[in-house]
PDB file of N, CA, C and O in Angstrom:
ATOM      1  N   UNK A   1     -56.646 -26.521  66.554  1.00  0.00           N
ATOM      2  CA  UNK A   1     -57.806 -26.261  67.391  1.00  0.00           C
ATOM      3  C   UNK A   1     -58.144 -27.526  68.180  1.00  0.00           C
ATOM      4  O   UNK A   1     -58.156 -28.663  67.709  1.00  0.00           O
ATOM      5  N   UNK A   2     -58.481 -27.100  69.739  1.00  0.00           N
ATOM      6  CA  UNK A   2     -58.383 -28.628  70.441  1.00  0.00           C
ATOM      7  C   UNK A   2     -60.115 -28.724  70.606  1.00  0.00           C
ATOM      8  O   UNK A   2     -60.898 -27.775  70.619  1.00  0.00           O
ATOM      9  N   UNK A   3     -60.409 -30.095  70.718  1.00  0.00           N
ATOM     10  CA  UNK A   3     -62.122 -30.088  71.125  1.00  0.00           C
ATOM     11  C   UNK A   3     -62.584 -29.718  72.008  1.00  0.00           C
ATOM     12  O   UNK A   3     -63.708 -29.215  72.014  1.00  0.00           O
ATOM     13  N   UNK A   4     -61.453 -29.932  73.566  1.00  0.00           N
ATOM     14  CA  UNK A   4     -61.930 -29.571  74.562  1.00  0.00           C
ATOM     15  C   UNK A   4     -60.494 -28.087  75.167  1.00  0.00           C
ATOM     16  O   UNK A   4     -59.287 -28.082  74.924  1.00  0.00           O
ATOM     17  N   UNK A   5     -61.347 -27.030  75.979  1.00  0.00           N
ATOM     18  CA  UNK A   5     -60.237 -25.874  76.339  1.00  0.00           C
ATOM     19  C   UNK A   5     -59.323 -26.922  76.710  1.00  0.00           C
ATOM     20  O   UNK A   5     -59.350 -28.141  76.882  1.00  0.00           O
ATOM     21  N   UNK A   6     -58.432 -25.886  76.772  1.00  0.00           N
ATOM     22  CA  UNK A   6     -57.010 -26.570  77.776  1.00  0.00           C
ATOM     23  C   UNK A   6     -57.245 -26.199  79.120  1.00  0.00           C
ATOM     24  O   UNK A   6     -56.475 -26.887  79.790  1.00  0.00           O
ATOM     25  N   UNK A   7     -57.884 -25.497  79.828  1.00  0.00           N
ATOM     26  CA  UNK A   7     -58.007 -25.394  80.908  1.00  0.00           C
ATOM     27  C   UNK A   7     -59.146 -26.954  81.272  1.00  0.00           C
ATOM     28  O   UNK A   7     -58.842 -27.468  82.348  1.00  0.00           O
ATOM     29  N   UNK A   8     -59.888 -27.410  80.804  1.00  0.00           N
ATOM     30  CA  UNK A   8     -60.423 -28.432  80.984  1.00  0.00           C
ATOM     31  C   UNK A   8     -59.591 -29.584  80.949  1.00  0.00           C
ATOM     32  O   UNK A   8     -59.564 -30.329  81.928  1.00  0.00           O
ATOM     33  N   UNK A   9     -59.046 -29.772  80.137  1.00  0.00           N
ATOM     34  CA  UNK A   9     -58.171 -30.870  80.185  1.00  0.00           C
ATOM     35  C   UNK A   9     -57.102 -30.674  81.068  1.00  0.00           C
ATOM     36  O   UNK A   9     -57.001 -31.850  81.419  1.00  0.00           O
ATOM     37  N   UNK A  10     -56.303 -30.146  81.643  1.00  0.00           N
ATOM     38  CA  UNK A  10     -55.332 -29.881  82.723  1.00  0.00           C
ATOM     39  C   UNK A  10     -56.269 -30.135  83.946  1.00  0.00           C
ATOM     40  O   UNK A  10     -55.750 -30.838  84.813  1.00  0.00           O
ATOM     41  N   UNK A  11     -57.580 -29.696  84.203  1.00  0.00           N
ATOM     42  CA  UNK A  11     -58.302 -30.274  85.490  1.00  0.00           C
ATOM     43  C   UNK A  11     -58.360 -31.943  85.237  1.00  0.00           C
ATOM     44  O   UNK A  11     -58.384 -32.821  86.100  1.00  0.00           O
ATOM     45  N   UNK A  12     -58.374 -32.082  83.855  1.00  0.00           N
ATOM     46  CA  UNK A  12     -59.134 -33.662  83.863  1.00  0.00           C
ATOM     47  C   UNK A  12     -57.885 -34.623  84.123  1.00  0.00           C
ATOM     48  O   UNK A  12     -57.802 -35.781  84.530  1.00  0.00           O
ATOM     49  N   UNK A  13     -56.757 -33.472  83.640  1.00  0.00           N
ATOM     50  CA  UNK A  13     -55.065 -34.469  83.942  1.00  0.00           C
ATOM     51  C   UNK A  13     -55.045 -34.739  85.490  1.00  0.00           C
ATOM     52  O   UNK A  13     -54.762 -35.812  86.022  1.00  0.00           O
ATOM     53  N   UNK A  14     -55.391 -33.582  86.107  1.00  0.00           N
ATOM     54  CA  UNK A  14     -54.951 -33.496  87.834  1.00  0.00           C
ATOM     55  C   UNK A  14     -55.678 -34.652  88.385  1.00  0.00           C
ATOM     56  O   UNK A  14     -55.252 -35.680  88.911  1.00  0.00           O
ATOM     57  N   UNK A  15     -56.975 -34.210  88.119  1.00  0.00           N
ATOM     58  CA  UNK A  15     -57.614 -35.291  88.375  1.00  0.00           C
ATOM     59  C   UNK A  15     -57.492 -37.024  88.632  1.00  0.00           C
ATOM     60  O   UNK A  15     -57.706 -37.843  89.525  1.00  0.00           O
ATOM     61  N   UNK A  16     -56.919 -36.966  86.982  1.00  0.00           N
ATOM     62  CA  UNK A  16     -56.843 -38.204  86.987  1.00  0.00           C
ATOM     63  C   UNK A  16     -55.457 -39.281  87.806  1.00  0.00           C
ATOM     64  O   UNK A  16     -55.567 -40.459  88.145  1.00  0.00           O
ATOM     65  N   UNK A  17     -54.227 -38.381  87.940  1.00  0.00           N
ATOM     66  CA  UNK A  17     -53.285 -37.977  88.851  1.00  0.00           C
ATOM     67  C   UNK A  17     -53.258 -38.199  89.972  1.00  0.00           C
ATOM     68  O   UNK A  17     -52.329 -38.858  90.437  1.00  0.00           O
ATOM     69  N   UNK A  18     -54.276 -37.714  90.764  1.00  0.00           N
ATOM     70  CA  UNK A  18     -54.623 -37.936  91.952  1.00  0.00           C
ATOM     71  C   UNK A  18     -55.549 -38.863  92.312  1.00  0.00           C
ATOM     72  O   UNK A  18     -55.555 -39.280  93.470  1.00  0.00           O
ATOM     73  N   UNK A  19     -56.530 -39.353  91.305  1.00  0.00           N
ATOM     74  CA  UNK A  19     -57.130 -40.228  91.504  1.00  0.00           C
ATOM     75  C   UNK A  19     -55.979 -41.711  91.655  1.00  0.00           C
ATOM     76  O   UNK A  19     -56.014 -42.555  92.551  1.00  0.00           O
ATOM     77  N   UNK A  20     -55.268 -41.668  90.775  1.00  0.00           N
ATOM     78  CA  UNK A  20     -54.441 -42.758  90.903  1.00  0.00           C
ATOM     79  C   UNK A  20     -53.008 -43.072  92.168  1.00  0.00           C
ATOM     80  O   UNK A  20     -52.393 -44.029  92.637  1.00  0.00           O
ATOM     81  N   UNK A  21     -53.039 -41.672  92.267  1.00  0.00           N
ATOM     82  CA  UNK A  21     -51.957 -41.560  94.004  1.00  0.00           C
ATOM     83  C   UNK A  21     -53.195 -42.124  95.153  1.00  0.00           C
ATOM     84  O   UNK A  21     -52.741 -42.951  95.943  1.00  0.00           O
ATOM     85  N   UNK A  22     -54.350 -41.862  95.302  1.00  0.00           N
ATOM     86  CA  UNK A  22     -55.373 -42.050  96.160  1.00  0.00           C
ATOM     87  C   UNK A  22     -55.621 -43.228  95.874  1.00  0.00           C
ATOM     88  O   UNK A  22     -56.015 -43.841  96.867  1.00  0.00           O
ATOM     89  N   UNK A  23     -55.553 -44.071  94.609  1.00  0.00           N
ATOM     90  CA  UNK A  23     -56.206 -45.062  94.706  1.00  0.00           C
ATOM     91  C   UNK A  23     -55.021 -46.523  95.740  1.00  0.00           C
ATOM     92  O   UNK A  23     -55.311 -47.618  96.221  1.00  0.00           O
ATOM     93  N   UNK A  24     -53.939 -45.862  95.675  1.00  0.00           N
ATOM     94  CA  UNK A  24     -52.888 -46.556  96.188  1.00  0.00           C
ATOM     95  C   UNK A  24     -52.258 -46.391  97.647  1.00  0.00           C
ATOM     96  O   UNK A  24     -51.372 -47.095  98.133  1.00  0.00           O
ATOM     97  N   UNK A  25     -52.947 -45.241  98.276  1.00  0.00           N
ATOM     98  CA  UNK A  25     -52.221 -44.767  99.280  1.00  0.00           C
ATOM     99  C   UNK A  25     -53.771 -44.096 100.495  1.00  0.00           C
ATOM    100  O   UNK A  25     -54.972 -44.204 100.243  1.00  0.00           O
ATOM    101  N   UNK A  26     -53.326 -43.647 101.362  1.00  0.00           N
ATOM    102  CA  UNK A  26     -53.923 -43.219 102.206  1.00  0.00           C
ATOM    103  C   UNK A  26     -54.050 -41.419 102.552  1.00  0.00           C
ATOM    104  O   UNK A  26     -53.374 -40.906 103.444  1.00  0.00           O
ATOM    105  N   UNK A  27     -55.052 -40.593 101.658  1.00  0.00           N
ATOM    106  CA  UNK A  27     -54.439 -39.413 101.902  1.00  0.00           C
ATOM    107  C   UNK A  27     -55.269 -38.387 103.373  1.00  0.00           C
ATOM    108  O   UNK A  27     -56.318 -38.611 103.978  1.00  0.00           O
ATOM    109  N   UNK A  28     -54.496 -37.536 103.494  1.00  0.00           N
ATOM    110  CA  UNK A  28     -55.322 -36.923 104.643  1.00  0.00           C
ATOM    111  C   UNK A  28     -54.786 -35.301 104.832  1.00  0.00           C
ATOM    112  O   UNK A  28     -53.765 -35.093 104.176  1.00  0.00           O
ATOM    113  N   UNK A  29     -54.933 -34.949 105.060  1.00  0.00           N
ATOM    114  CA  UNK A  29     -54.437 -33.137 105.397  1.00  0.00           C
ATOM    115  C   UNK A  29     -54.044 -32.467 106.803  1.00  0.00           C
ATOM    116  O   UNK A  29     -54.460 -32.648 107.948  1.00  0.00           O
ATOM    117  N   UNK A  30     -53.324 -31.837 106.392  1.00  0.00           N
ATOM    118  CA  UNK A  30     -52.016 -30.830 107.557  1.00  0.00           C
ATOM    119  C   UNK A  30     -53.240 -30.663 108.634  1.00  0.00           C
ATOM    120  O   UNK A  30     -54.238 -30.122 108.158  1.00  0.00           O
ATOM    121  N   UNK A  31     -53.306 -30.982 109.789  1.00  0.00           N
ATOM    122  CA  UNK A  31     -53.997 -30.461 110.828  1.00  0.00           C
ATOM    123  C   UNK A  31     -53.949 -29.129 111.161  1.00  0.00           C
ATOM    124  O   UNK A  31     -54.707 -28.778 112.065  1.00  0.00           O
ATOM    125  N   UNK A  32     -53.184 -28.230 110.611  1.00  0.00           N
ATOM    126  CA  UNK A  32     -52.973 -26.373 110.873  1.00  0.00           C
ATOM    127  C   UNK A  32     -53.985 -25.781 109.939  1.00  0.00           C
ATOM    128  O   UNK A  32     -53.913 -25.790 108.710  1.00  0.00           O
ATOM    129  N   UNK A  33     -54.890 -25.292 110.640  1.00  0.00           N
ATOM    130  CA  UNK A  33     -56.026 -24.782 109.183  1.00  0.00           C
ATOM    131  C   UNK A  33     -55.651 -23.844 108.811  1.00  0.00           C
ATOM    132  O   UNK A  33     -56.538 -23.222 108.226  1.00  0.00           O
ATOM    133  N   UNK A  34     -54.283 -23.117 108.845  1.00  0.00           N
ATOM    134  CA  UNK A  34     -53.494 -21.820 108.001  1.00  0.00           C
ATOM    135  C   UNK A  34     -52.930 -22.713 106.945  1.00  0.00           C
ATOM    136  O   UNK A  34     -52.579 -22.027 105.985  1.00  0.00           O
ATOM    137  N   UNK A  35     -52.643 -24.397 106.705  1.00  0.00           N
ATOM    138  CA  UNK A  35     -51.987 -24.889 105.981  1.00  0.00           C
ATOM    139  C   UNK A  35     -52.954 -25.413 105.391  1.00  0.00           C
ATOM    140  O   UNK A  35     -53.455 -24.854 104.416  1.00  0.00           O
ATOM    141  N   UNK A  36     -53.615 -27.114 106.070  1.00  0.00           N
ATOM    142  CA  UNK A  36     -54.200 -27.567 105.477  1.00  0.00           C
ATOM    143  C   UNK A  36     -53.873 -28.144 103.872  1.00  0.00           C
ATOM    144  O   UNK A  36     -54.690 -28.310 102.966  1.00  0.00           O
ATOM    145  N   UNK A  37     -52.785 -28.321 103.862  1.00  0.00           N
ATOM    146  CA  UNK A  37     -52.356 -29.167 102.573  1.00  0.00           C
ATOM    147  C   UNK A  37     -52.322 -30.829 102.737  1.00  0.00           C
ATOM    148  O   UNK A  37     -52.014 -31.601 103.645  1.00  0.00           O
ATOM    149  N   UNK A  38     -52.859 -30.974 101.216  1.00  0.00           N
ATOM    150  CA  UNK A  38     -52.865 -32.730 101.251  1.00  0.00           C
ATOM    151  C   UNK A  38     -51.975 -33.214 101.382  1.00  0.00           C
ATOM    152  O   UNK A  38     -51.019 -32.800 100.727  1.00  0.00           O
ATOM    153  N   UNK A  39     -51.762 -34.498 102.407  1.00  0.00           N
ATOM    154  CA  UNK A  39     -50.958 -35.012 102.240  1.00  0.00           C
ATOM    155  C   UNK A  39     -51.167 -36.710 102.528  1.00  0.00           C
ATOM    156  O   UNK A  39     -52.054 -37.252 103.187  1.00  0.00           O
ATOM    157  N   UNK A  40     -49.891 -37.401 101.702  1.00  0.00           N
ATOM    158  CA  UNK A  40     -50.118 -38.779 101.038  1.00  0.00           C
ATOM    159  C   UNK A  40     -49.498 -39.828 102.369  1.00  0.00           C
ATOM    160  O   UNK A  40     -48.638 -39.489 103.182  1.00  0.00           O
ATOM    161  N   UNK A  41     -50.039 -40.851 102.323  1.00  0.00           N
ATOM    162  CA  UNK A  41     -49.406 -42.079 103.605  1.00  0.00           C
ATOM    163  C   UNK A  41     -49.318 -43.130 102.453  1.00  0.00           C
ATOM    164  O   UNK A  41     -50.116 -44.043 102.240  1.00  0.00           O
ATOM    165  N   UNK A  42     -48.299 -42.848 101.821  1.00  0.00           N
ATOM    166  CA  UNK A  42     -48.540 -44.015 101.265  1.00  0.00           C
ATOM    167  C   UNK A  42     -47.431 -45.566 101.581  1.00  0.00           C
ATOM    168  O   UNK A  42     -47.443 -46.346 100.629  1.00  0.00           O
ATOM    169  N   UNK A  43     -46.701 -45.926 102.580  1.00  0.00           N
ATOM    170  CA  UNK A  43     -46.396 -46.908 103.425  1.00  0.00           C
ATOM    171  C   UNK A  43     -47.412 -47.572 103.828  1.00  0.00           C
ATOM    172  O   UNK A  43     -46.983 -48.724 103.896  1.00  0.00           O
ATOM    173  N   UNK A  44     -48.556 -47.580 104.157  1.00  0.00           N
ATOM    174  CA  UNK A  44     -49.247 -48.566 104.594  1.00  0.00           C
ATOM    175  C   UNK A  44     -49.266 -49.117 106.243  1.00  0.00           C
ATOM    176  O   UNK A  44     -50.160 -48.959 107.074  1.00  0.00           O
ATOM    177  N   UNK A  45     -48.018 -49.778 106.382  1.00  0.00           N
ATOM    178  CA  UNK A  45     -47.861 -50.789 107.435  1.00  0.00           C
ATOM    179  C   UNK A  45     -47.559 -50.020 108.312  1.00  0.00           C
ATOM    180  O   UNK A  45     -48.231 -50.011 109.343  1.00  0.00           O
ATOM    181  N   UNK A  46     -46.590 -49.257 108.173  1.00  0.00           N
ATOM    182  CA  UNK A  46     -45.918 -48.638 109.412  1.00  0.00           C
ATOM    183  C   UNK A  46     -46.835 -47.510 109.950  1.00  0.00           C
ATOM    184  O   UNK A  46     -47.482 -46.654 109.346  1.00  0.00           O
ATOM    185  N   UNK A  47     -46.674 -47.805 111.436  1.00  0.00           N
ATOM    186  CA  UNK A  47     -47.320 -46.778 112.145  1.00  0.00           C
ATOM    187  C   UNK A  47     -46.942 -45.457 112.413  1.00  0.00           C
ATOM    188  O   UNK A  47     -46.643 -45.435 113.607  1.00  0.00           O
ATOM    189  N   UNK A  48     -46.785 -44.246 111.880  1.00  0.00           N
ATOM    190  CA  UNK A  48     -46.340 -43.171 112.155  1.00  0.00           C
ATOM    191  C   UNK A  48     -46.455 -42.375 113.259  1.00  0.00           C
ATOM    192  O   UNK A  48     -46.467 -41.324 112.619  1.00  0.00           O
ATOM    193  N   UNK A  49     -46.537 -42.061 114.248  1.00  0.00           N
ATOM    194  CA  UNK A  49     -47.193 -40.885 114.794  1.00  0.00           C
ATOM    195  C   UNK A  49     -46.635 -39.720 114.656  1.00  0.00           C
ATOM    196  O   UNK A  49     -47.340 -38.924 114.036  1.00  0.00           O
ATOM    197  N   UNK A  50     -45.449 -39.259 115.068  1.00  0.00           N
ATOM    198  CA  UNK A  50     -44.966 -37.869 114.778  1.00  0.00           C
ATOM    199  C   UNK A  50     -44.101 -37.631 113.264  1.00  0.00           C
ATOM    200  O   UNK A  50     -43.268 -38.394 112.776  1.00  0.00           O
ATOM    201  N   UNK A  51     -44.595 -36.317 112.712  1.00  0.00           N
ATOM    202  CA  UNK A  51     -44.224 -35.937 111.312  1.00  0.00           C
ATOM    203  C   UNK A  51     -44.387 -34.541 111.335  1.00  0.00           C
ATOM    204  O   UNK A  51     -45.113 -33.878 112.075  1.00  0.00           O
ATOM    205  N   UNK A  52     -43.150 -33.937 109.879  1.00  0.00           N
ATOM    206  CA  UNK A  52     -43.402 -33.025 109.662  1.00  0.00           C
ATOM    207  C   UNK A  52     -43.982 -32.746 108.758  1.00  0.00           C
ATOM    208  O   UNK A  52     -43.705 -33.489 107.817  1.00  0.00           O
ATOM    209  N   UNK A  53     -45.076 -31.615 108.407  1.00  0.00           N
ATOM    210  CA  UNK A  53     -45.864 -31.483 107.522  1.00  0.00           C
ATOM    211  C   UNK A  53     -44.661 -30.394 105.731  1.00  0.00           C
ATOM    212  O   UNK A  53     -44.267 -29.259 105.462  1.00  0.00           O
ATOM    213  N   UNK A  54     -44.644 -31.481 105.254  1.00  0.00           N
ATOM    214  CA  UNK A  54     -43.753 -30.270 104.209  1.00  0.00           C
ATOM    215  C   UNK A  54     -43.853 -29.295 103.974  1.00  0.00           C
ATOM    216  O   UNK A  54     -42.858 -28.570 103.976  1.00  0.00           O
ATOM    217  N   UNK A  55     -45.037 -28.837 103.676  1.00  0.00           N
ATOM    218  CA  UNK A  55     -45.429 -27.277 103.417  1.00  0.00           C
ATOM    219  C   UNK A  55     -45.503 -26.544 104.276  1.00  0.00           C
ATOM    220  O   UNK A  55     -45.405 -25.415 103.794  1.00  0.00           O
ATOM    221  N   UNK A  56     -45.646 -26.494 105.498  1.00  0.00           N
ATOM    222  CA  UNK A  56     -45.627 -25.546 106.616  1.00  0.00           C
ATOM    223  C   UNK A  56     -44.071 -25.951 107.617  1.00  0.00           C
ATOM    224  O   UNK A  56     -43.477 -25.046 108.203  1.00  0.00           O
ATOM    225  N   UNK A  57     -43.639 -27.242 107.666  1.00  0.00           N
ATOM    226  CA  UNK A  57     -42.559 -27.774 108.489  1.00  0.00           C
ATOM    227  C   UNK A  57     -43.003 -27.262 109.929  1.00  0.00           C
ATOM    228  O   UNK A  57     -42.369 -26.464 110.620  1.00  0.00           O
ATOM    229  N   UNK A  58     -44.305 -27.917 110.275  1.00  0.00           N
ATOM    230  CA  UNK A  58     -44.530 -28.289 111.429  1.00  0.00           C
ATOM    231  C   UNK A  58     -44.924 -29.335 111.694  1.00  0.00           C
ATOM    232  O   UNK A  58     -45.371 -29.980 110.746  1.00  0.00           O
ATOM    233  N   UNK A  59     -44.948 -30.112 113.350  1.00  0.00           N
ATOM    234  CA  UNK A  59     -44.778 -31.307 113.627  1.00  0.00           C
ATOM    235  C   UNK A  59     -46.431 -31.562 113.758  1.00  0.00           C
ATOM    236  O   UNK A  59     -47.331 -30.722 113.788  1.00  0.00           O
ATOM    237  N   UNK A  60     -46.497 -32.889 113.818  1.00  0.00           N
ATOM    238  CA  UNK A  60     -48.252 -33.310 114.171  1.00  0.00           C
ATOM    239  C   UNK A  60     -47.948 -34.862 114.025  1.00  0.00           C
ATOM    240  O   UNK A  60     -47.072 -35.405 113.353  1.00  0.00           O
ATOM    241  N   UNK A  61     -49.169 -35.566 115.055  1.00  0.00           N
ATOM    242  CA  UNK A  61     -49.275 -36.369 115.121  1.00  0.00           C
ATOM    243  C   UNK A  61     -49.811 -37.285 113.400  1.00  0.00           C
ATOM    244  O   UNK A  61     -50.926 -36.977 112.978  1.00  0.00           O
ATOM    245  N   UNK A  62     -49.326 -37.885 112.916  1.00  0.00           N
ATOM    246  CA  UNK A  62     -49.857 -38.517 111.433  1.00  0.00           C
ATOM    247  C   UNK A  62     -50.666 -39.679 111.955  1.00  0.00           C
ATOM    248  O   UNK A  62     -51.559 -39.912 111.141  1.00  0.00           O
ATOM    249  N   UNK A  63     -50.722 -40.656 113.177  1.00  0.00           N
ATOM    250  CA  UNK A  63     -51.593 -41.436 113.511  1.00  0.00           C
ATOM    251  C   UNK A  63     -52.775 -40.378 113.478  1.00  0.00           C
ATOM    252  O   UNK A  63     -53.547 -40.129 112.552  1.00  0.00           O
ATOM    253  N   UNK A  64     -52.708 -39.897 114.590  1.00  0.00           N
ATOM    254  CA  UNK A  64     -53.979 -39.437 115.253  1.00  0.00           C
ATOM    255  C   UNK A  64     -54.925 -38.156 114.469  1.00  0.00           C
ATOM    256  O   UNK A  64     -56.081 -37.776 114.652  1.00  0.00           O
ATOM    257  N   UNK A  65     -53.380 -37.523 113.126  1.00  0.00           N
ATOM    258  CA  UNK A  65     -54.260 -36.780 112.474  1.00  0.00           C
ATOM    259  C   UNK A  65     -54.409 -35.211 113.297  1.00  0.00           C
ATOM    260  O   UNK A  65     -55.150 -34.369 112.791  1.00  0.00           O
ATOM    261  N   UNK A  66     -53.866 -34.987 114.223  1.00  0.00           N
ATOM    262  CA  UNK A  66     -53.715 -33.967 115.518  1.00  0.00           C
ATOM    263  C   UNK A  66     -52.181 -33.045 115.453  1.00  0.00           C
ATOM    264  O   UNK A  66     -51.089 -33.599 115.330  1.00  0.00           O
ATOM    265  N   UNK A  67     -52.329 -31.875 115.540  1.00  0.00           N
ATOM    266  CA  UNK A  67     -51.592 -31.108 115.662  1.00  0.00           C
ATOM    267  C   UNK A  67     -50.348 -31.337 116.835  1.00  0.00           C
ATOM    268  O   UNK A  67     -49.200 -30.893 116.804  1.00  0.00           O
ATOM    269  N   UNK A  68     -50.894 -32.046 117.698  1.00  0.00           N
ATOM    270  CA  UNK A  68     -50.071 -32.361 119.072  1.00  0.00           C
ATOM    271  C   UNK A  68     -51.188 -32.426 120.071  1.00  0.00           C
ATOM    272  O   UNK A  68     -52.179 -31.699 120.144  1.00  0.00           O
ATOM    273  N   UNK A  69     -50.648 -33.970 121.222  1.00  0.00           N
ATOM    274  CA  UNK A  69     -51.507 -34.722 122.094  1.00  0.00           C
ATOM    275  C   UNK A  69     -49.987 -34.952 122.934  1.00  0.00           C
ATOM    276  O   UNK A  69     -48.825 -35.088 122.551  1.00  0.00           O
ATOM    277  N   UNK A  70     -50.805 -34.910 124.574  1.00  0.00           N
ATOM    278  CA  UNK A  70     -50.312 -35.256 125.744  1.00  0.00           C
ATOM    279  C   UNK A  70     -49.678 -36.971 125.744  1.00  0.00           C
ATOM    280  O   UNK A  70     -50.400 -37.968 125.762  1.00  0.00           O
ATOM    281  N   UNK A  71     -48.001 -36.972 125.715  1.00  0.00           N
ATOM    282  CA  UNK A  71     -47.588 -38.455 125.980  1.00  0.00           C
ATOM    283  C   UNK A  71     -46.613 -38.518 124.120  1.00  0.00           C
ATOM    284  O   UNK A  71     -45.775 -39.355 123.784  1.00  0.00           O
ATOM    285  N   UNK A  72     -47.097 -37.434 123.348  1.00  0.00           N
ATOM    286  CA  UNK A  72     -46.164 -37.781 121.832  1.00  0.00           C
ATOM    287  C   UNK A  72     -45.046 -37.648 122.104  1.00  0.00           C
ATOM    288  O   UNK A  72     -44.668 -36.758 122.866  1.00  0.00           O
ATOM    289  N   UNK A  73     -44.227 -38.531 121.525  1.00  0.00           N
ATOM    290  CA  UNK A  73     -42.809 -38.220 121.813  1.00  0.00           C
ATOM    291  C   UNK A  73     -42.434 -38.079 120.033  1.00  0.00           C
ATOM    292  O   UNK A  73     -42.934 -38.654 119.066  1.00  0.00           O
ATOM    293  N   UNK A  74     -41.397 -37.107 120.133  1.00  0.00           N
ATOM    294  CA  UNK A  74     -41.236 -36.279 118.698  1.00  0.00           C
ATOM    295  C   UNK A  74     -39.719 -36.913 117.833  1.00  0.00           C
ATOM    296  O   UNK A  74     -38.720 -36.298 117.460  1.00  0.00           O
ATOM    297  N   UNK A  75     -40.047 -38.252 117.740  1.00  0.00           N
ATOM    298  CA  UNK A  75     -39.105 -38.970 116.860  1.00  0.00           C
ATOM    299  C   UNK A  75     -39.803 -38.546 115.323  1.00  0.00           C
ATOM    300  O   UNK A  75     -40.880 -38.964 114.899  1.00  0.00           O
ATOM    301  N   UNK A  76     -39.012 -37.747 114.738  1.00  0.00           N
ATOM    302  CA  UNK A  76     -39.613 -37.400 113.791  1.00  0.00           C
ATOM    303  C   UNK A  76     -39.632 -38.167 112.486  1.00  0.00           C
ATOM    304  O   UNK A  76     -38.502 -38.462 112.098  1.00  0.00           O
ATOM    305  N   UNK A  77     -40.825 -38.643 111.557  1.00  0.00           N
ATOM    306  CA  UNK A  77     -40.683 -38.773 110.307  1.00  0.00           C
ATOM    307  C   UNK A  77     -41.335 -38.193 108.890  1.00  0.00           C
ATOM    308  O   UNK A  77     -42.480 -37.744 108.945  1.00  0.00           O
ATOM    309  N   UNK A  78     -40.765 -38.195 107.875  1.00  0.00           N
ATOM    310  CA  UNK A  78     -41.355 -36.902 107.322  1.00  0.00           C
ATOM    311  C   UNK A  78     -42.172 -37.683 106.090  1.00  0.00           C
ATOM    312  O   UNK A  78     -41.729 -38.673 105.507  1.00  0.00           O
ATOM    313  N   UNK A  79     -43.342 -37.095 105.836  1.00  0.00           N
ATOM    314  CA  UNK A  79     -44.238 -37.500 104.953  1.00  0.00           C
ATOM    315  C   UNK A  79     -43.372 -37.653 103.326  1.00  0.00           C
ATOM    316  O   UNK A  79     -43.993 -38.018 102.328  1.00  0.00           O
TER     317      UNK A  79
END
């Protein structure tokens, strides 16, 4: 018999999971609001602008955080 459900503790695992990917990295989400999945920057230095989003495999600007802007050129890199 555990003290706390297991459904509590599997939130408190994720949690803690992500607290520690976030505490190291830069996170932000898919600009497609049909997707909208998190996703991690965790490089730092380098400037990204064009990427594909994994879960949907569409392109968007990762600087600007934008689905697509006038002047991107689509050298792609993938999160």
């Amino acid at each position: 018999m555990s003290i706390i459900p297991k459904e509590v503790f599997e939130r408190w695992e994720n949690a803690l999971c992500e607290n520690l990917v976030l505490a190291t990295s830069k996170k932000f989400y898919c600009p497609f609001k049909d997707c909208s999945a998190m996703l991690v920057n965790d490089d730092g230095n380098e400037v990204v602008t064009c990427s594909e989003c994994p879960h949907c495999h569409r392109l968007f600007c990762a600087q600007c955080k934008v689905a697509w802007h006038g002047g991107l050129e689509w050298n792609v890199v993938s999160l």
